[in-house]
DOPA-812303 format. One line per 8 residues: number of its first residue (from 1); their letters; for each residue x negated, y negated, z negated of N, C-alpha, C, CB. Coordinates in pm, whole numbers, plus 50000, padded with zeros to 5 digits. Glycine has a CB too. Example, Ala and Ser with C-alpha at 12.3 -4.5 7.8 and 13.67 -1.06 7.14 Angstrom:
2
1) AS) 48681:50569:49220:48770:50450:49220:48680:50330:49220:48869:50447:49095 | 48715:50225:49292:48633:50106:49286:48710:49997:49213:48592:50060:49428 .
! end
This chain:
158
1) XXXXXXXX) 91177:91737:83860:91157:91595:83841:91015:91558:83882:91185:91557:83695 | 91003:91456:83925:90864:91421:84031:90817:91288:83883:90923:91325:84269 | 90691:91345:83875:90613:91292:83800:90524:91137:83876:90524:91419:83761 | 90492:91034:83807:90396:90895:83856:90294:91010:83859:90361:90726:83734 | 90219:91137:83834:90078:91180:83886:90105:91234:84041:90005:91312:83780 | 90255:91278:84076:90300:91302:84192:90263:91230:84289:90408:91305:84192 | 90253:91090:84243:90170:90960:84376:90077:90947:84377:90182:90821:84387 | 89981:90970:84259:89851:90961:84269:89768:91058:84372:89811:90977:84141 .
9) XXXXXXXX) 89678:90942:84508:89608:91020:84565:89466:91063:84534:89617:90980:84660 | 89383:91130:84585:89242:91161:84551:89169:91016:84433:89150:91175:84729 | 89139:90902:84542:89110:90810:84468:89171:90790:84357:89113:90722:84522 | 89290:90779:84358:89327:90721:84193:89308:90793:84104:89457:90687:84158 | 89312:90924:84146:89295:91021:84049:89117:91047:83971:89352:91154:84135 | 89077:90990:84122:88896:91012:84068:88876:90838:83958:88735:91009:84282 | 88951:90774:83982:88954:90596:83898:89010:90645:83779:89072:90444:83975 | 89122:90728:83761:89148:90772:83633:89085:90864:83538:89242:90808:83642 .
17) XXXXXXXX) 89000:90972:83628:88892:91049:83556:88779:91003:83516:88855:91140:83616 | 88741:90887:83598:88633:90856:83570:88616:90766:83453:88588:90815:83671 | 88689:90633:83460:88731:90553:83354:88830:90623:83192:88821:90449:83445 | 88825:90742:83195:88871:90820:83084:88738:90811:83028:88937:90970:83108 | 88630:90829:83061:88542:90903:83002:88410:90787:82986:88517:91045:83095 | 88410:90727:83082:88345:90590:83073:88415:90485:83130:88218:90586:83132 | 88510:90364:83008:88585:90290:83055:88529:90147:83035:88704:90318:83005 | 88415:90116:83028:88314:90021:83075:88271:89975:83197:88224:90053:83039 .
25) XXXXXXXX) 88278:90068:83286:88243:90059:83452:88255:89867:83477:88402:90174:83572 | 88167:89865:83520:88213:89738:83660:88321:89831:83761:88029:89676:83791 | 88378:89693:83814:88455:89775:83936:88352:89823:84054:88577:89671:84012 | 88239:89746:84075:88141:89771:84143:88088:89880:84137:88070:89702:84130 | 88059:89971:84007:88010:90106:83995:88137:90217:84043:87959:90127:83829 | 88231:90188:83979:88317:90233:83984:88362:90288:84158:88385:90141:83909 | 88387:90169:84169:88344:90180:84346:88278:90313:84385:88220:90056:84395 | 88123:90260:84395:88050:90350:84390:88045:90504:84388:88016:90318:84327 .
33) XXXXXXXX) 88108:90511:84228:88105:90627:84226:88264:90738:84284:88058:90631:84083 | 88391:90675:84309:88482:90713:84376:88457:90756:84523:88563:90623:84364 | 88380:90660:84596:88333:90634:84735:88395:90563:84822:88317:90732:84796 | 88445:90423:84750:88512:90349:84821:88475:90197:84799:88642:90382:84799 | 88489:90134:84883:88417:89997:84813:88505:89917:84750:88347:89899:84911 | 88406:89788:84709:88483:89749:84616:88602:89678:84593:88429:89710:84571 | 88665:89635:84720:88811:89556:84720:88922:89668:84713:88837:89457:84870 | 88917:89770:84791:89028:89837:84738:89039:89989:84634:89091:89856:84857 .
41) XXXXXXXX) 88917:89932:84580:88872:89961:84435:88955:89886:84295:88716:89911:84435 | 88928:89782:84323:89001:89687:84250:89107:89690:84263:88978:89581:84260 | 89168:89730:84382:89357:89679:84402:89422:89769:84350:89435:89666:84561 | 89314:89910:84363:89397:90047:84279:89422:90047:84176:89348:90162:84268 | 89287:89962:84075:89265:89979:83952:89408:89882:83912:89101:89933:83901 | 89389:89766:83968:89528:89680:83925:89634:89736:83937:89558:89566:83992 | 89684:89786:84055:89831:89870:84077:89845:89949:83992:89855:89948:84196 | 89727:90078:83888:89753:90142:83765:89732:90118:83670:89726:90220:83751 .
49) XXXXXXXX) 89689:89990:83649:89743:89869:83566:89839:89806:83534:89714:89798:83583 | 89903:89771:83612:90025:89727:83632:90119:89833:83602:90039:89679:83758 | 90097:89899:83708:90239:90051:83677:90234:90117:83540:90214:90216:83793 | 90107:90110:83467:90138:90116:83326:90052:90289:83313:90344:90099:83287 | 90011:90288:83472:89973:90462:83440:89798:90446:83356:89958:90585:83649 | 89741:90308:83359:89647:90248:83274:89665:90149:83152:89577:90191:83352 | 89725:90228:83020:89764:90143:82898:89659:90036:82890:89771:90230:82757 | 89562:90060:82854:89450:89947:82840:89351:90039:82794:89478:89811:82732 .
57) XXXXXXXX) 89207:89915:82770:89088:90008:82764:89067:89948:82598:88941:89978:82904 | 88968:90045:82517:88927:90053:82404:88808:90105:82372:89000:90099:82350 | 88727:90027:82242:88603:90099:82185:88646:90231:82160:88542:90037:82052 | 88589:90358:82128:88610:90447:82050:88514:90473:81954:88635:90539:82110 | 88541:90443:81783:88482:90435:81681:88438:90580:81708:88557:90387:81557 | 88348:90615:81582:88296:90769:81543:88331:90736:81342:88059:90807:81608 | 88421:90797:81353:88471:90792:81206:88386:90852:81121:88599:90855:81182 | 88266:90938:81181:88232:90950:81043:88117:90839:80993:88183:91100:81023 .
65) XXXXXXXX) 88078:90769:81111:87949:90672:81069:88044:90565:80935:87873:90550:81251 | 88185:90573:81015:88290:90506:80934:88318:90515:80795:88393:90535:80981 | 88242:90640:80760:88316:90711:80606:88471:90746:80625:88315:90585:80459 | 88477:90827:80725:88626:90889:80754:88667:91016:80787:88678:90836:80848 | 88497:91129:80709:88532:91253:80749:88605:91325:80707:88465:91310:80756 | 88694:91287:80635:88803:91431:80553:88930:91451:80679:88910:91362:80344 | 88946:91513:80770:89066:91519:80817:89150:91600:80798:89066:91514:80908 | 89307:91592:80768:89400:91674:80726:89511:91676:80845:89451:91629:80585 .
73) XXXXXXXX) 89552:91735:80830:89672:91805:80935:89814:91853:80843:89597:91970:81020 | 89890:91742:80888:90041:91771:80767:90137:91822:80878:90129:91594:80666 | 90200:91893:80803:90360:91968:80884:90427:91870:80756:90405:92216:80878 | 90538:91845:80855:90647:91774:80763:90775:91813:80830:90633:91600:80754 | 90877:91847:80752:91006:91898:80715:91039:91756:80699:91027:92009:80585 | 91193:91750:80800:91233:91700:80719:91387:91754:80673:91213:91580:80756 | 91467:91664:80600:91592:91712:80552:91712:91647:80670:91613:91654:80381 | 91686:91561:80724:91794:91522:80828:91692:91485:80965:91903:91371:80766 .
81) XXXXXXXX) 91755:91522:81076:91664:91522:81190:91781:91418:81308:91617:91718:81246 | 91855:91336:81237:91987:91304:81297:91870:91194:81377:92149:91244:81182 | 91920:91101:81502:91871:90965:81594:91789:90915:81478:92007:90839:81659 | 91903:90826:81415:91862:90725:81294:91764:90771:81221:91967:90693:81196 | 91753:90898:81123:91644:90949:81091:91519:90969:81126:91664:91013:81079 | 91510:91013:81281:91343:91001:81293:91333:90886:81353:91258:91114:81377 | 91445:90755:81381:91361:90657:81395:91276:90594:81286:91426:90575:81444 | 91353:90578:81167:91308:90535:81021:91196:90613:80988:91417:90555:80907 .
89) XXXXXXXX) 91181:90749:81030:91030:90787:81010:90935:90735:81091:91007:90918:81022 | 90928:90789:81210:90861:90705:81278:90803:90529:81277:90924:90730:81357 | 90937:90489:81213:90903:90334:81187:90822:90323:81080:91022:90244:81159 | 90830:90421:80950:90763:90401:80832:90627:90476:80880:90845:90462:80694 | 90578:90584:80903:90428:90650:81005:90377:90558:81017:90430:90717:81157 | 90437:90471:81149:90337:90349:81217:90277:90273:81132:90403:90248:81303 | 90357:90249:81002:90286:90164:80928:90166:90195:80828:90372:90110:80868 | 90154:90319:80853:90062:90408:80716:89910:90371:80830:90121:90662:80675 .
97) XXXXXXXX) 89831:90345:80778:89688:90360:80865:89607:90437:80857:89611:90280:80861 | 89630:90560:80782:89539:90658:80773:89611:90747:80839:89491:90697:80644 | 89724:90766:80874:89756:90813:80959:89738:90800:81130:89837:90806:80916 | 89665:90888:81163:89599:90865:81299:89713:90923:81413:89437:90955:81309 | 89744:91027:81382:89838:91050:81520:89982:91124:81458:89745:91173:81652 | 90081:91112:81467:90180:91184:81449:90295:91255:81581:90237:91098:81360 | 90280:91345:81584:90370:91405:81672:90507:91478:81635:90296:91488:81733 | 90640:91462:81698:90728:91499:81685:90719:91693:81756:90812:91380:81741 .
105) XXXXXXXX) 90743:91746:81701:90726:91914:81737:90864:91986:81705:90595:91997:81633 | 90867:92060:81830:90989:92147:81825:90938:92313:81790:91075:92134:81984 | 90949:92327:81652:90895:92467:81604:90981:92451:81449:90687:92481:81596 | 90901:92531:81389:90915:92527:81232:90921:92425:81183:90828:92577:81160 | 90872:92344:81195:90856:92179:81107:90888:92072:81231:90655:92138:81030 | 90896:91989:81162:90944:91857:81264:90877:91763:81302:91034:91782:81223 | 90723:91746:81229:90637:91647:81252:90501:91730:81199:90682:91502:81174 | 90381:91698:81278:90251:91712:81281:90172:91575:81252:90219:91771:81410 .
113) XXXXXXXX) 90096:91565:81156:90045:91378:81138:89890:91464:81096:90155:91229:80957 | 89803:91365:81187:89682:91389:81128:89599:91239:81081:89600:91480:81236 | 89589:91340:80987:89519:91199:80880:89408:91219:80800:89617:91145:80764 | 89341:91079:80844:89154:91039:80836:89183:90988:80755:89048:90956:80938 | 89088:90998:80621:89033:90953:80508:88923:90988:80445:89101:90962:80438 | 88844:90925:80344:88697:90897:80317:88617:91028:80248:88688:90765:80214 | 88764:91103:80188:88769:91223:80100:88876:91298:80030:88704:91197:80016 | 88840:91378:79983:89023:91454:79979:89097:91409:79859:89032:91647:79961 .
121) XXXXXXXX) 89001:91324:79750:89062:91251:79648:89168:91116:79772:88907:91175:79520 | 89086:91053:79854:89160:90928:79900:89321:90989:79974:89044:90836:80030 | 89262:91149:79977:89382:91212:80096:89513:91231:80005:89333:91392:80178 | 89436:91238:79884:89577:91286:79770:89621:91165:79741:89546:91374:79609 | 89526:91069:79734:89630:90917:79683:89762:90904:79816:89495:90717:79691 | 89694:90929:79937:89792:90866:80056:89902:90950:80074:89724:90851:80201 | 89855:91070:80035:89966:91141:80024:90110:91148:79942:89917:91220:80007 | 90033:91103:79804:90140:91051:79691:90170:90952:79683:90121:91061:79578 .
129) XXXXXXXX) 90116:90854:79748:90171:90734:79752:90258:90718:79870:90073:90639:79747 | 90204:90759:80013:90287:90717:80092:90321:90830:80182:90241:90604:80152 | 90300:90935:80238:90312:91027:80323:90450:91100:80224:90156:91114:80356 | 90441:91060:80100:90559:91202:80018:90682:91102:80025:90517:91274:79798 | 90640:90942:80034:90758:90860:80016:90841:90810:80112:90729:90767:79961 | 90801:90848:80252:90817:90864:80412:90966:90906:80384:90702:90993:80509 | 91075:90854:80479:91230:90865:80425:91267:90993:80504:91344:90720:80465 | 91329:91060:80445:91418:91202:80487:91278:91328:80486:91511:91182:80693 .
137) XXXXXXXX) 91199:91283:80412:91072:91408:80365:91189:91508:80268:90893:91320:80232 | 91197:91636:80358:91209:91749:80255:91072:91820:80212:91305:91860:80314 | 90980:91872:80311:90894:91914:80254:90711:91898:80317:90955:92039:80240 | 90618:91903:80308:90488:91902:80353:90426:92003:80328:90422:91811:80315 | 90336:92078:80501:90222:92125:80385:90086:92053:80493:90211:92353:80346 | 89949:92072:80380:89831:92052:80450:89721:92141:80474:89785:91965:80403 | 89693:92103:80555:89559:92214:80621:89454:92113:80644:89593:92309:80793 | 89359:92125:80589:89211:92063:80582:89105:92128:80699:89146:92097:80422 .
145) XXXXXXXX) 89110:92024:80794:89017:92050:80877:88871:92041:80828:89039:91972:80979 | 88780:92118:80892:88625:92218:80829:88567:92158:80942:88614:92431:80820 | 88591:92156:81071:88471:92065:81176:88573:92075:81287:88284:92147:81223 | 88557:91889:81334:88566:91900:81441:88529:91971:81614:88559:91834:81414 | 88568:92073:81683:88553:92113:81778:88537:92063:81887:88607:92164:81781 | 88705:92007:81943:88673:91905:82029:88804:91777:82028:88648:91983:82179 | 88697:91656:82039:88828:91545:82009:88806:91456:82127:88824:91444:81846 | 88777:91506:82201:88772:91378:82317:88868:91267:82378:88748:91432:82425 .
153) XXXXXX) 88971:91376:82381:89068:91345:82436:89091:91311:82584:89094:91270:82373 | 89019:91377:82635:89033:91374:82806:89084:91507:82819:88880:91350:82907 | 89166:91434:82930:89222:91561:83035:89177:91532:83185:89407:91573:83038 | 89159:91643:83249:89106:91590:83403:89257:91568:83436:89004:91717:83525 | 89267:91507:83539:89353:91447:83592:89320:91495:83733:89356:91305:83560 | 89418:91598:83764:89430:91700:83865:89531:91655:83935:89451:91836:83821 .
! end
């Protein structure tokens, strides 16, 4: 199966690495630094805009200036894994906000959620209040992250 990175040529690929990592650019720098000028600089940036292979751009906070260093890492079980079921999870997740990322995983457990909070007292309220009350929860466990390594979240785009 042929992947949207399958079309991407040199340029787009250097507009997507670059704007990963600093997504402030003028198109003018940007330019610049690809090696192409600036009109069909711009037309690229729009076309992976458009095609959706550029969701949109964002601040990125530093959670801990935030008061948001406790991070936990939940495995969640659940008891039915039927369509309907992990949509209703998923629908109830989205709504939790301390929950930062949740991933569906094909292993031992069925869901990975990592979740930022102020301290591990705030981690136990969210947990008992809302992470245990999440529909078709059979079981959880948590692992308390000790230091972040690396969270960037870039990938080169090869």
């Amino acid at each position: 199966m042929q992947s949207d990175l399958d079309d991407l040529d040199r340029f787009d690929r250097a507009i997507l690495t670059t704007l990963a990592s600093e997504g402030r650019l003028s198109v003018t720098e940007l330019a610049r630094r690809i090696g192409l000028s600036k009109s069909p600089t711009q037309a690229r940036l729009k076309r992976l805009e458009e095609s959706g292979t550029i969701l949109g751009y964002r601040a990125i906070l530093d959670p801990i200036r935030l008061g948001l260093d406790h991070v936990a890492f939940v495995e969640v079980r659940l008891h039915d894994t039927s369509e309907a079921a992990l949509a209703a999870f998923n629908e109830a997740v989205a709504r939790i906000p301390e929950i930062e990322q949740a991933h569906l995983i094909a292993g031992n457990f069925d869901y990975l959620l990592k979740v930022r909070t102020p301290d591990m007292r705030r981690y136990r309220r969210v947990l008992a209040d809302h992470i245990s009350k999440l529909p078709h929860i059979a079981s959880t466990s948590t692992y308390v992250a000790m230091e972040a390594v690396k969270e960037d979240g870039l990938a080169e785009v090869t």
